[in-house]
Backbone as CSV, one residue per row, in Angstrom:
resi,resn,N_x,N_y,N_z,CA_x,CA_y,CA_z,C_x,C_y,C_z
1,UNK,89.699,31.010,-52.601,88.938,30.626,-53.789,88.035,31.793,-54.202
2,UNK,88.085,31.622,-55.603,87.156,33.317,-55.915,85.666,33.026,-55.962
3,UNK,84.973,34.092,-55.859,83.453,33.347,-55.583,83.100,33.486,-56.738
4,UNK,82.305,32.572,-57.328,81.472,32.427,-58.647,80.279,33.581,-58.892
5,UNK,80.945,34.477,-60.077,79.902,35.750,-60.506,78.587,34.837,-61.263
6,UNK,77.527,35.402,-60.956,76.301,35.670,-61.100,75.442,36.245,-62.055
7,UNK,74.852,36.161,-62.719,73.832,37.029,-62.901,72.316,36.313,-63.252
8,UNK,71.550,37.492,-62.437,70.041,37.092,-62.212,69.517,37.512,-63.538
9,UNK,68.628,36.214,-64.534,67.872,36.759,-65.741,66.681,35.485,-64.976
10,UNK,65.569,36.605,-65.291,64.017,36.666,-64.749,64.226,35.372,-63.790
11,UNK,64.406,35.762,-62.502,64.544,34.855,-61.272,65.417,33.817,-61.431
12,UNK,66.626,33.460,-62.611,66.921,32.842,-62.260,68.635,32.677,-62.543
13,UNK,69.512,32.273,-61.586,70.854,33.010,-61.171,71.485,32.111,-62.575
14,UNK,72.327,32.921,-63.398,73.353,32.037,-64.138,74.687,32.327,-63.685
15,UNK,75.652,31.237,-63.739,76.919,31.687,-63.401,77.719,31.842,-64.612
16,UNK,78.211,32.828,-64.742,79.050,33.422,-65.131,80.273,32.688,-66.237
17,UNK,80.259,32.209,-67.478,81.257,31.428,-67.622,81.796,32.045,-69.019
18,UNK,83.206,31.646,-69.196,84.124,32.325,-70.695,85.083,31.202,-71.175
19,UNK,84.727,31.351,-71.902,85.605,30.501,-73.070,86.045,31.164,-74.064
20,UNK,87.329,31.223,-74.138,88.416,31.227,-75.280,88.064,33.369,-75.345
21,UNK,87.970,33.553,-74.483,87.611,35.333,-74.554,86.535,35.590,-74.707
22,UNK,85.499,34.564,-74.964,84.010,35.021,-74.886,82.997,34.371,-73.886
23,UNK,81.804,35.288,-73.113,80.952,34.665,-72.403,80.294,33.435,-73.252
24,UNK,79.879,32.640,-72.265,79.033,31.199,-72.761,78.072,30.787,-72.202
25,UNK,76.987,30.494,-72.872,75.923,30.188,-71.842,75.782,28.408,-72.110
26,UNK,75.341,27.502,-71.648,75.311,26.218,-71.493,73.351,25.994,-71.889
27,UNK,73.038,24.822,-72.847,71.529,24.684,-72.986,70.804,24.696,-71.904
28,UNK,71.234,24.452,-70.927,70.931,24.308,-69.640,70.089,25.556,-69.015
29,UNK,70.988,26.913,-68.821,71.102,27.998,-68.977,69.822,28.873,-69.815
30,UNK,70.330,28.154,-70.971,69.083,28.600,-71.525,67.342,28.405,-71.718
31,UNK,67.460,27.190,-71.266,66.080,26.571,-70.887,65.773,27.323,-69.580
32,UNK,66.702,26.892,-68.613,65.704,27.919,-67.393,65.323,29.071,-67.214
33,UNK,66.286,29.710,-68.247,65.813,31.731,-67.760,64.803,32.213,-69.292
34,UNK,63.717,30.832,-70.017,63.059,30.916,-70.890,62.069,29.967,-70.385
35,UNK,62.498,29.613,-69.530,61.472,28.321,-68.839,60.432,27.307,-69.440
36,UNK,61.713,27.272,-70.476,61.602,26.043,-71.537,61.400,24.568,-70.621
37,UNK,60.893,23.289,-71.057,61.895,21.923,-70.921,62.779,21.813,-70.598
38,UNK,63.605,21.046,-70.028,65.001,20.805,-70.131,65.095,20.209,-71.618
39,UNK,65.729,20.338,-72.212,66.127,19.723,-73.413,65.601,20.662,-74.579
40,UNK,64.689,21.730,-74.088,64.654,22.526,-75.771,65.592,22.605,-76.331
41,UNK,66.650,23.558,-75.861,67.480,24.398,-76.256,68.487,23.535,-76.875
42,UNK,68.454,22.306,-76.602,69.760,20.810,-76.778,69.189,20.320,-78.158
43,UNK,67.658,20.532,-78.562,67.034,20.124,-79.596,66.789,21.027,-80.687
44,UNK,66.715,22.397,-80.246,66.440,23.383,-81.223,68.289,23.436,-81.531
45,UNK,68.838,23.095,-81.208,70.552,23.298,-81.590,71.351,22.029,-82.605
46,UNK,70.508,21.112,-82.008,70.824,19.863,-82.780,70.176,19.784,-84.132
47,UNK,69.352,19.864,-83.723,68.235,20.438,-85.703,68.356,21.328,-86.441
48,UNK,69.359,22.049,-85.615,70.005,23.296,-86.500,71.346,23.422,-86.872
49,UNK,71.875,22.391,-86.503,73.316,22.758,-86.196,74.851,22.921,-87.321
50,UNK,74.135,22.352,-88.418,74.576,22.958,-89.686,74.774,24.502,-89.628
51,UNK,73.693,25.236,-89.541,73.540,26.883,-89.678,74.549,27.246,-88.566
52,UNK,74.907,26.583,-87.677,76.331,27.237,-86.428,77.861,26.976,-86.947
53,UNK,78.322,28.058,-86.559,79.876,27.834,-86.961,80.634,27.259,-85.258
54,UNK,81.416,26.391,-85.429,82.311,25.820,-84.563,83.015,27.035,-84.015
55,UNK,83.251,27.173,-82.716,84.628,28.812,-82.714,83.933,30.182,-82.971
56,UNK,82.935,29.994,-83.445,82.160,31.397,-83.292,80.950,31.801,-82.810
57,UNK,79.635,30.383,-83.011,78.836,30.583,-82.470,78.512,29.227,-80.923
58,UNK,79.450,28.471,-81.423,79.498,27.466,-80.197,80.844,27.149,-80.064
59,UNK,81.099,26.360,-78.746,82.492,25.477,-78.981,81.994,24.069,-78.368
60,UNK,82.618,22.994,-78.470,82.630,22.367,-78.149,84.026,21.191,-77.543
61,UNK,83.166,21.557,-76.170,84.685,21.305,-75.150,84.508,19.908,-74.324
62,UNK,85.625,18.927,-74.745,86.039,17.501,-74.525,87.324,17.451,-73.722
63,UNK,87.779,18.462,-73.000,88.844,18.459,-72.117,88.192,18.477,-70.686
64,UNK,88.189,17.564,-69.428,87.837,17.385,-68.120,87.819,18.958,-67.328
65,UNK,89.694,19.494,-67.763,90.474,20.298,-66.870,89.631,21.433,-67.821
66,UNK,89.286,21.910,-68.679,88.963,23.407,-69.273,87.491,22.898,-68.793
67,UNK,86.465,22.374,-68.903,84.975,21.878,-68.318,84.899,22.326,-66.937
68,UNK,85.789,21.743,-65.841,85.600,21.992,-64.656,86.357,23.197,-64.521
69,UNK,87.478,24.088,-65.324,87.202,25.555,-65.043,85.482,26.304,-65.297
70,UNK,84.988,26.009,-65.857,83.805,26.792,-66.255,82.798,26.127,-65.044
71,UNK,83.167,25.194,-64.371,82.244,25.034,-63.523,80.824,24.294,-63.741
72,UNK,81.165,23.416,-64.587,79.857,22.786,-65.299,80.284,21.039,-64.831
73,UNK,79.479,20.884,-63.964,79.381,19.248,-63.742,78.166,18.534,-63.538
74,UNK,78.312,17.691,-63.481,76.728,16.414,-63.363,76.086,16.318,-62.163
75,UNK,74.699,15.935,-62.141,74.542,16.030,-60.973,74.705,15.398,-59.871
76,UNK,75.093,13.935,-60.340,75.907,12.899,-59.644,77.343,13.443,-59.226
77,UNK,77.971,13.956,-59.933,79.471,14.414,-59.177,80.324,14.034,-60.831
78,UNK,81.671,14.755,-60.546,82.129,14.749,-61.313,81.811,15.678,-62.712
79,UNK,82.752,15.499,-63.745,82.641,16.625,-64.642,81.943,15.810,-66.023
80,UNK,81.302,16.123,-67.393,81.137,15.116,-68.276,81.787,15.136,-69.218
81,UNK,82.093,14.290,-69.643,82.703,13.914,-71.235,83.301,14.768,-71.945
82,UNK,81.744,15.795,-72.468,81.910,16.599,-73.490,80.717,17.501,-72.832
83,UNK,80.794,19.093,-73.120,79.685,19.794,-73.117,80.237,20.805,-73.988
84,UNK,78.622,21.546,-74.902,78.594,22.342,-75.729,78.240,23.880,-75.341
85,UNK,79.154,24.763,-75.452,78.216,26.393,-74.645,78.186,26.833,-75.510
86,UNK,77.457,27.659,-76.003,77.072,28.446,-77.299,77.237,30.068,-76.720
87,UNK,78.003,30.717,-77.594,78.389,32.652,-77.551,76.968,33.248,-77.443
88,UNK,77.205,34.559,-77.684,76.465,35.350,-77.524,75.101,35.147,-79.255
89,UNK,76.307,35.118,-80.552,75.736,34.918,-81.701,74.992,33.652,-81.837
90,UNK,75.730,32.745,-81.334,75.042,31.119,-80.912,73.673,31.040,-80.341
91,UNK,73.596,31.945,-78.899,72.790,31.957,-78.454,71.080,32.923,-79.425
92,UNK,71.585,33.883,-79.808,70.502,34.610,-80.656,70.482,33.935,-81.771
93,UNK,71.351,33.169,-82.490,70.396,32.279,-83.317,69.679,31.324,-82.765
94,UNK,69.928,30.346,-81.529,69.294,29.642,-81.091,68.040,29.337,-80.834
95,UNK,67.305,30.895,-80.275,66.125,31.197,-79.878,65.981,31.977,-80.843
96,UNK,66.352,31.889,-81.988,65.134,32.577,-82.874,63.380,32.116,-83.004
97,UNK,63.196,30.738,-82.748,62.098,30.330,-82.654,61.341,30.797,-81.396
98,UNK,62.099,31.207,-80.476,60.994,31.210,-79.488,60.264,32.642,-79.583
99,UNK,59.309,33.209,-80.088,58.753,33.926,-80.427,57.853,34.861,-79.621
100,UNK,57.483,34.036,-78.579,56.966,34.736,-77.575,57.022,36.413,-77.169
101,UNK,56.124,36.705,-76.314,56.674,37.813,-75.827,57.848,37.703,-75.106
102,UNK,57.470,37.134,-74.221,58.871,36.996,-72.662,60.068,36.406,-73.304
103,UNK,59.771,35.825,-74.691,61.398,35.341,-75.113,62.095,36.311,-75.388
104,UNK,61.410,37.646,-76.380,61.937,39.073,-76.014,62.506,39.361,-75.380
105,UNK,62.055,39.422,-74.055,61.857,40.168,-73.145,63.758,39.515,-72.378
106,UNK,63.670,38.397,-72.767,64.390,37.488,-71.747,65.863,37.453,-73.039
107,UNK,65.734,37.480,-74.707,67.003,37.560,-75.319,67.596,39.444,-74.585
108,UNK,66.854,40.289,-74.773,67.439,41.503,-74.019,68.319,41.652,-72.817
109,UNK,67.388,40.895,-71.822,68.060,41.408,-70.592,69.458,40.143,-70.424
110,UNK,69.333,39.140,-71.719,70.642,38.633,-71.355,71.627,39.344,-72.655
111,UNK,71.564,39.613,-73.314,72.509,40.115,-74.345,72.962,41.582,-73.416
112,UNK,72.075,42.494,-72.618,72.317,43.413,-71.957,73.202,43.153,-70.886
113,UNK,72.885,42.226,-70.165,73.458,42.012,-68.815,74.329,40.619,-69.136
114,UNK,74.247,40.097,-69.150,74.939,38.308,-69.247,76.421,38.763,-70.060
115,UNK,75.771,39.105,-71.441,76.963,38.981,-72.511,78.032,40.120,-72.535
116,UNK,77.188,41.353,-72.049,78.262,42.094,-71.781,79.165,42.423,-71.251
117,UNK,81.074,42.444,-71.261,81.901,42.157,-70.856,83.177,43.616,-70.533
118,UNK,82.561,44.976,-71.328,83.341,45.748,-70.947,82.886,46.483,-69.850
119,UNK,83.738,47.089,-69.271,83.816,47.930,-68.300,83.130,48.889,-67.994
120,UNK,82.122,49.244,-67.418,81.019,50.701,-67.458,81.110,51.412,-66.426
121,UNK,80.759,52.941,-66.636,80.647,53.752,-65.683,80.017,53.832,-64.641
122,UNK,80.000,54.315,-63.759,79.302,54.440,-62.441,77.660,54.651,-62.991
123,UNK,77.877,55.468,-63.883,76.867,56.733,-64.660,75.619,55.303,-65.408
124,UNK,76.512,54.487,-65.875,76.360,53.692,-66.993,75.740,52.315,-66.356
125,UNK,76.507,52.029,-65.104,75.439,50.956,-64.554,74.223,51.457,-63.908
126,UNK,74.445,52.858,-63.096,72.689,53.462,-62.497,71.644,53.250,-64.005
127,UNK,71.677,53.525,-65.248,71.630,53.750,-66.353,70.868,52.266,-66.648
128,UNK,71.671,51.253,-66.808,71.704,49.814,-66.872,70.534,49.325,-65.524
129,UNK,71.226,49.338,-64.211,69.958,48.512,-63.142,68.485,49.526,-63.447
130,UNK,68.304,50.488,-63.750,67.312,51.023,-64.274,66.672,50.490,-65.233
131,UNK,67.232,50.437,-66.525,67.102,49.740,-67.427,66.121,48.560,-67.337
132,UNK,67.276,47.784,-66.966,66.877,46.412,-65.859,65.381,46.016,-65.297
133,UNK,65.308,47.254,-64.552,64.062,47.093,-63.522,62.537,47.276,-64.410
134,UNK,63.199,47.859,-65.548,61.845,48.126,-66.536,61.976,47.123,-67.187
135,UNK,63.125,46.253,-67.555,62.756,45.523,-68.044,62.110,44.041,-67.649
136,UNK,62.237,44.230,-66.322,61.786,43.310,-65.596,60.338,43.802,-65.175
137,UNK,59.990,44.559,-65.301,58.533,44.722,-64.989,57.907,44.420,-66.239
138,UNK,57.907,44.515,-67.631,58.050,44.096,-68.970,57.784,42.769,-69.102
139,UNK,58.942,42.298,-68.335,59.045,40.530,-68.685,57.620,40.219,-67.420
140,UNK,57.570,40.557,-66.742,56.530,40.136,-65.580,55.354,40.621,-66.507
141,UNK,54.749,41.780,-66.821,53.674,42.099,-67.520,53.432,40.784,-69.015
142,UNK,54.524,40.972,-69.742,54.514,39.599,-70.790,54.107,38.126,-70.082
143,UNK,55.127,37.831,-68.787,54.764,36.604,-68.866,53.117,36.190,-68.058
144,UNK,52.574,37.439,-67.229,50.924,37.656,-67.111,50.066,37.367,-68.368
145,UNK,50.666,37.878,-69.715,49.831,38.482,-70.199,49.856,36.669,-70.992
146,UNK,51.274,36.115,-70.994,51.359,34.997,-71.828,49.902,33.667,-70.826
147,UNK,50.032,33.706,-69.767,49.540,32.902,-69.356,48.238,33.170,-69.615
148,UNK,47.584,34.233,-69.428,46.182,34.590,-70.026,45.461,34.016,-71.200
149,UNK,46.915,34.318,-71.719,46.908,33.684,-73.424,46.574,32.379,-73.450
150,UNK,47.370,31.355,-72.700,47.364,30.177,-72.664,46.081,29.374,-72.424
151,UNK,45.625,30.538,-70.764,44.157,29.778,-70.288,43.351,30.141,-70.723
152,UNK,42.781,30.867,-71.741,42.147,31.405,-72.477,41.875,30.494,-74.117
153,UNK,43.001,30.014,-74.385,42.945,29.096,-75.472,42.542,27.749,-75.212
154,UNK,42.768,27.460,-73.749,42.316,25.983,-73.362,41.021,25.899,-73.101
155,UNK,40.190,26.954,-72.552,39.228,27.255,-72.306,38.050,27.563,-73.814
156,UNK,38.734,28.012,-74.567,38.058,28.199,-76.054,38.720,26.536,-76.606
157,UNK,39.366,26.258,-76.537,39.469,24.667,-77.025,38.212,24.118,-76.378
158,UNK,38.419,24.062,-75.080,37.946,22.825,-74.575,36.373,22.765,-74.868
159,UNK,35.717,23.781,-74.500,34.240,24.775,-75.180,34.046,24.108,-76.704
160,UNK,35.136,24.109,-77.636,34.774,23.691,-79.345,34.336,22.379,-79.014
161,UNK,34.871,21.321,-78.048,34.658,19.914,-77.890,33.412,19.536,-76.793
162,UNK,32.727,20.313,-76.215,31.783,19.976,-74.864,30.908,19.675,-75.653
163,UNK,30.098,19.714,-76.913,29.358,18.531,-77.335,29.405,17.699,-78.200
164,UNK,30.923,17.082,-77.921,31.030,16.401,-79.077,31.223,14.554,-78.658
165,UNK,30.866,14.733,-77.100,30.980,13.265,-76.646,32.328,12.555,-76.100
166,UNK,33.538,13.725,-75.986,34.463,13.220,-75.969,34.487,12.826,-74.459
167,UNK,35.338,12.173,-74.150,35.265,12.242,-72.345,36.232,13.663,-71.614
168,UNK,35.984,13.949,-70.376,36.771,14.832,-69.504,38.139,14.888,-70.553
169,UNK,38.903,13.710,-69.954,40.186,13.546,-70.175,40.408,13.742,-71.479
170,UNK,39.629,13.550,-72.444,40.229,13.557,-74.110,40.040,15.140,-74.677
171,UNK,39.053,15.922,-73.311,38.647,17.443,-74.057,39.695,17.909,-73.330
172,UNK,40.780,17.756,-72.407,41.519,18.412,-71.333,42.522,18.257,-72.547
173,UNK,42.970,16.841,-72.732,43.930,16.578,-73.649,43.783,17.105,-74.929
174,UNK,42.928,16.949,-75.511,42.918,17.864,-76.858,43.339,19.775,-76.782
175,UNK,42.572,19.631,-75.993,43.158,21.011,-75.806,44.769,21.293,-75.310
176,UNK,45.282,20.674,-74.880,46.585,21.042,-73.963,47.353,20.464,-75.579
177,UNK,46.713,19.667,-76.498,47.900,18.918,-77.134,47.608,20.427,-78.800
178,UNK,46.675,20.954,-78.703,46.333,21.920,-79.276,47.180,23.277,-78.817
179,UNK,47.113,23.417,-77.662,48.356,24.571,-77.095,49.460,24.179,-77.311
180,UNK,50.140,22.471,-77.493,51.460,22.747,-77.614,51.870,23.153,-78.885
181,UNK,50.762,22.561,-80.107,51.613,23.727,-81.063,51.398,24.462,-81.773
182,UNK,50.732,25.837,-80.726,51.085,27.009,-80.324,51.958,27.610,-80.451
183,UNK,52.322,27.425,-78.651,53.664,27.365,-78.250,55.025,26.615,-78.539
184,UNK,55.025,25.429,-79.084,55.884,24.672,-79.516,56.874,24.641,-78.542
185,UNK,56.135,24.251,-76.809,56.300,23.708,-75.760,55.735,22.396,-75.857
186,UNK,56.262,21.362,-75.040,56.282,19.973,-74.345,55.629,20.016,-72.904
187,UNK,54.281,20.071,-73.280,53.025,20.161,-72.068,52.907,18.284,-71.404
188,UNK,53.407,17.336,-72.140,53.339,16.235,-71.409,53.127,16.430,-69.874
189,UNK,53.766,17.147,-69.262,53.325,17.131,-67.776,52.792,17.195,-67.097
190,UNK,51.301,17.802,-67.918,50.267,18.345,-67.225,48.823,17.868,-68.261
191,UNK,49.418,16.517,-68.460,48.333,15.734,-69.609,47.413,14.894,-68.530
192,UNK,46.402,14.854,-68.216,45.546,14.099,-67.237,45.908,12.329,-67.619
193,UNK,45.901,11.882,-66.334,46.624,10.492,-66.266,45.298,9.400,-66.458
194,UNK,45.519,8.553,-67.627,44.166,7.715,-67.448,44.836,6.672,-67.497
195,UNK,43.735,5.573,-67.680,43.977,4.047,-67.769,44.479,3.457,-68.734
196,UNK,45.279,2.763,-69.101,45.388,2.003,-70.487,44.299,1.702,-71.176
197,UNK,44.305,2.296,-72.522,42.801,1.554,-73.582,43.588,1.427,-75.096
198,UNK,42.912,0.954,-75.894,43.239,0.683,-77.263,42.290,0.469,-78.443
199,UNK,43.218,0.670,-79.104,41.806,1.115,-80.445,41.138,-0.608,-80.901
200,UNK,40.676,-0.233,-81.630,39.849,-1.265,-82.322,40.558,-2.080,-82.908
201,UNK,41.891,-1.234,-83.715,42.808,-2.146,-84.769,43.922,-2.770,-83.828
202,UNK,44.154,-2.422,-82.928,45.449,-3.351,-81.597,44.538,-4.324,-80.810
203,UNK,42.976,-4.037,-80.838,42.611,-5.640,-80.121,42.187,-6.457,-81.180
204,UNK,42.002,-5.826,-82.797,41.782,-6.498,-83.950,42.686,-7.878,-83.935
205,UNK,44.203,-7.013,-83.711,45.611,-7.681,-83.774,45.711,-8.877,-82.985
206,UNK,45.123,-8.262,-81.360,45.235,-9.484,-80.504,44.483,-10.674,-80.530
207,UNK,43.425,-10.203,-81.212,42.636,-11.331,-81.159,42.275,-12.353,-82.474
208,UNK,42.721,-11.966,-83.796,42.524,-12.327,-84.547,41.758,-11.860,-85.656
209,UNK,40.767,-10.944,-85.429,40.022,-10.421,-86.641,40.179,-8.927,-86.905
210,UNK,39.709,-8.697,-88.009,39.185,-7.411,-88.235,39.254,-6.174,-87.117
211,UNK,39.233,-4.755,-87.847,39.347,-3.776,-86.862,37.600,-3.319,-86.990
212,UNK,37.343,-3.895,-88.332,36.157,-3.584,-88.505,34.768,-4.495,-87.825
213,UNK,35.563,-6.033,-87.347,34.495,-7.117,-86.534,34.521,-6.542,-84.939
214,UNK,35.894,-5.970,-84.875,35.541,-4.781,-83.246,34.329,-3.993,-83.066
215,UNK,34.495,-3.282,-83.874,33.599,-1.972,-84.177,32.104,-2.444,-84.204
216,UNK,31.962,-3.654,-85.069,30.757,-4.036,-84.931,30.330,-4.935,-84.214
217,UNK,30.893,-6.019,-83.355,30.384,-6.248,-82.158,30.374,-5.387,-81.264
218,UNK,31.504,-3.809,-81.015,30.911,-3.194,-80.059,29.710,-2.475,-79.895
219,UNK,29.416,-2.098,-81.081,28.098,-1.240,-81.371,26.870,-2.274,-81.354
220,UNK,26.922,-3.473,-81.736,25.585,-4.570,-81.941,25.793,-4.847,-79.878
221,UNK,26.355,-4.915,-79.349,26.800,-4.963,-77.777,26.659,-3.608,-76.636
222,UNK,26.246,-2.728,-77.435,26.214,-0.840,-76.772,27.684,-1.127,-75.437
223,UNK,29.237,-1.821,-76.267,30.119,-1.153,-75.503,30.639,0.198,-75.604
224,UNK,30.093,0.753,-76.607,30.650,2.013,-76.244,30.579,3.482,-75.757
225,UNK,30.555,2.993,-74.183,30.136,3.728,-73.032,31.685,4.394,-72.469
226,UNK,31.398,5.207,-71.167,32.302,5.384,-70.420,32.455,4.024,-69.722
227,UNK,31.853,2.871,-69.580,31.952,2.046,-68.619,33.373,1.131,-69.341
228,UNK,33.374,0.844,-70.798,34.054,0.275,-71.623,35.250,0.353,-72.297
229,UNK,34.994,2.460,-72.089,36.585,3.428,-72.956,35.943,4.465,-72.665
230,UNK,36.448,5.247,-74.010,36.156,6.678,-73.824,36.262,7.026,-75.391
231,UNK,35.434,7.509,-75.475,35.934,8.359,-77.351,36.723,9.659,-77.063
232,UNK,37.438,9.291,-77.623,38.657,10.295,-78.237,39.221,11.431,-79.355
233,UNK,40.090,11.820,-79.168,40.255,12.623,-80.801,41.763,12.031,-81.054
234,UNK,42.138,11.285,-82.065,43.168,10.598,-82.792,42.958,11.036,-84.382
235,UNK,44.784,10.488,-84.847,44.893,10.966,-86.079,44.342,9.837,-86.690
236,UNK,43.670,10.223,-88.180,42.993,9.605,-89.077,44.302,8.854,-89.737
237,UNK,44.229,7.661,-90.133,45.036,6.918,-90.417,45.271,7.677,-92.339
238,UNK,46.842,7.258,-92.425,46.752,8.059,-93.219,47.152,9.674,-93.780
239,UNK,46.731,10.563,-92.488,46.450,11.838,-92.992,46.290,12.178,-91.167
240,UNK,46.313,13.656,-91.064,47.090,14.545,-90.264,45.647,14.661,-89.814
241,UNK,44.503,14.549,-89.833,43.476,15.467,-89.741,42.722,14.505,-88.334
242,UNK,42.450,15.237,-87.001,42.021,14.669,-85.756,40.135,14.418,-85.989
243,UNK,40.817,12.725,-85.485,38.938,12.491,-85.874,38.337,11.747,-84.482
244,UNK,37.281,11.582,-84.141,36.615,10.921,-82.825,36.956,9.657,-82.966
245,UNK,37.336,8.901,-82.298,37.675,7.249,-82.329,37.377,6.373,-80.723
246,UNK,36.862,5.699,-80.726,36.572,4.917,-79.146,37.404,3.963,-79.164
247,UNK,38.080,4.350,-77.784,39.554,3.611,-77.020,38.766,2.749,-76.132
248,UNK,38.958,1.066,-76.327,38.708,0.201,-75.130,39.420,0.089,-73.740
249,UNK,38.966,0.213,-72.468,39.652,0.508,-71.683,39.618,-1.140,-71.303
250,UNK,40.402,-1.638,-69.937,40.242,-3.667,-69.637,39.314,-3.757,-69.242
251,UNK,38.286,-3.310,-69.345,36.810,-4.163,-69.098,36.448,-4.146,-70.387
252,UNK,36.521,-3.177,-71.443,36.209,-3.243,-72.667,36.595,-4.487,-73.367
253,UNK,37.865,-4.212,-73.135,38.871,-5.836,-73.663,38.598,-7.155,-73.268
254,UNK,37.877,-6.850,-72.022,37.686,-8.237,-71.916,36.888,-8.639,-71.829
255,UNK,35.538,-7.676,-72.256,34.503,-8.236,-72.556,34.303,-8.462,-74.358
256,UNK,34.856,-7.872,-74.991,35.581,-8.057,-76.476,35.800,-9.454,-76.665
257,UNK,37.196,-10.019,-75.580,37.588,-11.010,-75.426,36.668,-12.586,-75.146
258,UNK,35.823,-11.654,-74.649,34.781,-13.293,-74.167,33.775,-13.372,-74.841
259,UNK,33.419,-12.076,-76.115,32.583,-12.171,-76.945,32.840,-13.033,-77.852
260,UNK,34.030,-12.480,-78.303,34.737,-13.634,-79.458,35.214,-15.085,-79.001
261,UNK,35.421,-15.173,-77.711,35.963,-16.280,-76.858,37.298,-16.464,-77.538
262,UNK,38.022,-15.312,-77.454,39.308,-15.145,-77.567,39.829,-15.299,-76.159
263,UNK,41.345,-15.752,-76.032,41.916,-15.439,-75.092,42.996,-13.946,-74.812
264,UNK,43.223,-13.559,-73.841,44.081,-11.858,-73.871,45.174,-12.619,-73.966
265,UNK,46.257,-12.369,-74.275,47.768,-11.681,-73.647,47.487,-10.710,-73.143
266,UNK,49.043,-11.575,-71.994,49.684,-10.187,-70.840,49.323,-8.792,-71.353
């Protein structure tokens, strides 16, 4: 059995795959050696996918036996359905959005190394792993310099909000939801985990009145403490523009609840 070729883009190994005479990289592929999401690259392709030609900048392959030549299966076992690999042209339109430095850094060393398929000199690869090694010190200097970037903006976020009453969690979150678009990364993962709470107008709902008889029994009541919710930054109903709003957390609710001598639902 022949062993599956390789190649390393910024730490991380792709194997090697061709279709119809041309290399292919899989979304897959491309999310990790950009260290995207899983699913950018499946979403920036799908929202675009008018602008791709079938056969030139992608293919799309629904045969079991040509799938499991390329070596692409699930992680349960077995091969899937259908999968899409996008060329070399596929791929550089793909990531045109990602703008970054290191996305640079990272379309190079795969159009250099990945996509290229002819034959080189002895002369020509010393030439190339050289190449390489600068460009990998490049991508390491970028992706230093990106993270700087990052904690540096959360840190000037979070600073615009320290007197504005918000709680921990809503200045962590504002800020991280402020970096994502930035970056026009999917930071969900690293969003601080709180309690269930709700606005004024969803216990309005539950209980029968007004969003506006909330608001003012909580304020004629001083619930709105940390003990009760937390004020927040939410969109203004309406319109795009982030305004302070106090989220009831279940003590809030249910002291809401016994004000009005409402009963909760589950």
């Amino acid at each position: 059995m022949n062993a599956i070729q390789t190649v390393t883009i910024n730490s991380t190994d792709i194997a090697v795959k061709e279709y119809n005479g041309k290399r292919v990289v899989t979304f897959k592929d491309i999310d990790a050696c950009h260290e995207r999401p899983e699913g950018t690259a499946r979403k920036r392709f799908n929202d675009n996918k008018y602008r791709f030609i079938e056969g030139e900048d992608y293919f799309a392959i629904n045969q079991p036996s040509e799938i499991r030549t390329l070596g692409i299966t699930r992680p349960q076992g077995g091969v899937p359905d259908k999968v899409t690999v996008v060329t070399e042209s596929g791929y550089l339109m793909l990531v045109k959005s990602f703008t970054d430095e290191l996305a640079w850094q990272i379309q190079r060393m795969l159009v250099n190394t990945y996509f290229r398929t002819r034959a080189i000199t002895p002369e020509e690869e010393f030439n190339r792993q050289i190449k390489l090694a600068e460009i990998n010190i490049k991508t390491l200097r970028a992706k230093a310099m990106y993270i700087n970037a990052c904690t540096r903006h959360m840190k000037e976020s979070g600073a615009r909000f320290k007197d504005t009453g918000l709680s921990p969690e809503s200045i962590k979150t504002a800020a991280i939801k402020s970096l994502e678009e930035i970056t026009s990364d999917s930071l969900g993962s690293i969003l601080p985990q709180v309690e269930k709470t709700y606005t004024a107008t969803e216990l309005g709902t539950e209980f029968g009145v007004s969003a506006h008889k909330i608001g003012k029994l909580a304020n004629d009541n001083r619930l709105k403490t940390a003990e009760y919710g937390m004020l927040v930054m939410d969109k203004a109903k309406g319109s795009s523009k982030d305004v302070q709003t106090f989220r009831y957390n279940e003590k809030g609710r249910a002291r809401l609840a016994e004000l009005l001598g409402a009963a909760m639902t589950d």
